[in-house]
N, C-alpha and C positions, 0 to 999 in steps of 0.2 A: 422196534415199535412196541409201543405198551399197549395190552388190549384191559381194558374194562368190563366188567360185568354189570352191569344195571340192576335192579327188581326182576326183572324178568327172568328166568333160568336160562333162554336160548336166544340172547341178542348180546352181541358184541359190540363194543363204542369204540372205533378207532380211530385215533389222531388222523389230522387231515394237514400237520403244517409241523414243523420244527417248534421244538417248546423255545421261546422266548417273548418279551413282554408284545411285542408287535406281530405275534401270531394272527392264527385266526381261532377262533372261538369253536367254530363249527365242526360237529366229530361227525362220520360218516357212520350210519345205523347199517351193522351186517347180523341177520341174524345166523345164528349158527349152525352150522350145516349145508346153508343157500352156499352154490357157488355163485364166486368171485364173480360181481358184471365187471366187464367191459368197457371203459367209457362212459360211465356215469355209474352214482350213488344207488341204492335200493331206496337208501333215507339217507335225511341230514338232523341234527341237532344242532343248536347255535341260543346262545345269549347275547342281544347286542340292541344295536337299534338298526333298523331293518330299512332298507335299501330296494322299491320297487320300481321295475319300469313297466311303460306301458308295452304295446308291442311295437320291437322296433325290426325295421326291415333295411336291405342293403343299400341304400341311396349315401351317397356323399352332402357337402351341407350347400350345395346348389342341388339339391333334389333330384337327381341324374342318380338312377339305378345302374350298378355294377352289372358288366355282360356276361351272364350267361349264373348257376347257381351254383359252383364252388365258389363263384368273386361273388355273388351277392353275399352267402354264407360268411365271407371273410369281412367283407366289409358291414354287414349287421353285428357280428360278433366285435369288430372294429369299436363301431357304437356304440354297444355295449360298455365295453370297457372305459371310453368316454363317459359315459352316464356314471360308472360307478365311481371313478375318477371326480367327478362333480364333487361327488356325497365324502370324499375320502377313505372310499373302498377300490381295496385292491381285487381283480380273479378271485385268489383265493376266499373273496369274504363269500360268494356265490354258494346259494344252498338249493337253488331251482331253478331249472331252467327249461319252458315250455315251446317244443319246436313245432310249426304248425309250416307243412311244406303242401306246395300243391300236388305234389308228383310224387309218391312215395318211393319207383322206383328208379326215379331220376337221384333222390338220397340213398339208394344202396347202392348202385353202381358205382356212386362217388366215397364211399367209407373211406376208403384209405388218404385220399386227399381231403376229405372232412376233417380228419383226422391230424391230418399236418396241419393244416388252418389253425384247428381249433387249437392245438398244442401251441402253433407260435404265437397264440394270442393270451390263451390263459395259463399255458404251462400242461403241470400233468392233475391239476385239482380238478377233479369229476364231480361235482354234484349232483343229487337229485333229478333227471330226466325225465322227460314225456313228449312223446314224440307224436303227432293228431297229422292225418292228409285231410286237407279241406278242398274246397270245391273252387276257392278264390281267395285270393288276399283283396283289400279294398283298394290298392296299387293295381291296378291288372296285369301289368311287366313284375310284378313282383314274384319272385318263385319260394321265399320262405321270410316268416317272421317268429319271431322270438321274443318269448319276456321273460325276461330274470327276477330273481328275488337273491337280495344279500344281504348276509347281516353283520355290521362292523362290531368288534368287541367293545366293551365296557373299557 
């Protein structure tokens, strides 16, 4: 992997996909020094046309919410990828992605199976994270929603 140096003296630009024309655009911003996250980006950069959803949560398309919140999680992120599929974005074009759960530690007990989810859905492309506990979703069975941002290349 090639790293880049920017303007900046202490931020590193690294590729985030195999160099060929059907890549993705978007280089993950590591500045230098920060250790390595986990599971998502510090930052993203991207050139493209940009790919938003609103927030989407775990229901299938008769509106029946997945039981229990690793199957809601799998099936929002499911959706997800539906949405970006629309646009002719693949995972990989994803540079943010906003997790607003009810139960904060209902999500860390589950890391490791979040974790399998998310991978068989989007692979290993991490981008950008933020992760909010709210008081409600406007679903009330709902346990998390998510809104992505992606940006397909030029």
């Amino acid at each position: 992997m090639s790293v880049t140096t920017p303007k900046g003296p202490h931020l590193a630009v690294l590729p985030t996909a195999a160099e060929d024309e059907t890549r993705s655009t978007a280089q993950m911003l590591q500045p230098s020094g920060w250790p390595m996250p986990k599971g998502y980006a510090n930052g993203m950069a991207a050139d493209g046309r940009i790919v938003v959803t609103g927030g989407v949560i775990g229901w299938d398309i008769e509106e029946r919410l997945a039981d229990g919140f690793v199957a809601q999680v799998h099936q929002t992120l499911s959706n997800i990828a539906a949405i970006l599929a629309e646009a002719g974005a693949r995972p990989e074009h994803l540079v943010r992605l906003t997790w607003y759960v009810v139960d904060m530690d209902e999500y860390l007990t589950n890391l490791r199976e979040l974790g399998k989810v998310y991978r068989t859905i989007f692979g290993t492309h991490y981008p950008a994270m933020a992760l909010v506990q709210v008081v409600r979703l406007v679903e009330k069975a709902a346990r998390v929603e998510i809104e992505a941002t992606a940006v397909i290349p030029r």
